[in-house]
C-alpha positions, 0 to 999 in steps of 0.5 A: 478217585477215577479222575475223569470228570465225565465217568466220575458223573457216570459212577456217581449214577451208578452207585446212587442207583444201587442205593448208596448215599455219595456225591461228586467232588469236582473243579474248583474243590479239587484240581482238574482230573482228579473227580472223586466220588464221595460215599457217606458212612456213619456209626450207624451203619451195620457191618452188613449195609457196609458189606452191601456198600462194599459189594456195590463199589465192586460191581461198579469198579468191574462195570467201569473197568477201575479195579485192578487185578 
């Protein structure tokens, strides 16, 4: 969760760009502030597609300043 609706619109693009299946739960499914973005897995994915997805939610986390050290 990155709270903010706006940069929860802003990651979603990002991550969709870089190739990976998500979407947005937003107001009214969730209580205001508390966006989140949605990654699909499934048991077909390989270790090294989740690998890949991981690599890009981290790139994402440094690009939108939400990973903590």
């Amino acid at each position: 969760m990155y709270y903010s609706e706006n940069h929860t619109v802003d990651i979603n693009k990002y991550l969709q760009a870089h190739g990976l299946d998500t979407s947005i739960v937003q107001f009214p499914a969730v209580p205001k502030n508390e966006a989140r973005v949605r990654i699909f897995v499934t048991s077909e994915h390989t270790k090294e597609e989740l690998d890949e997805a991981a690599q890009i939610v981290f790139k994402a986390a440094e690009e939108f300043r939400f990973l903590k050290k």
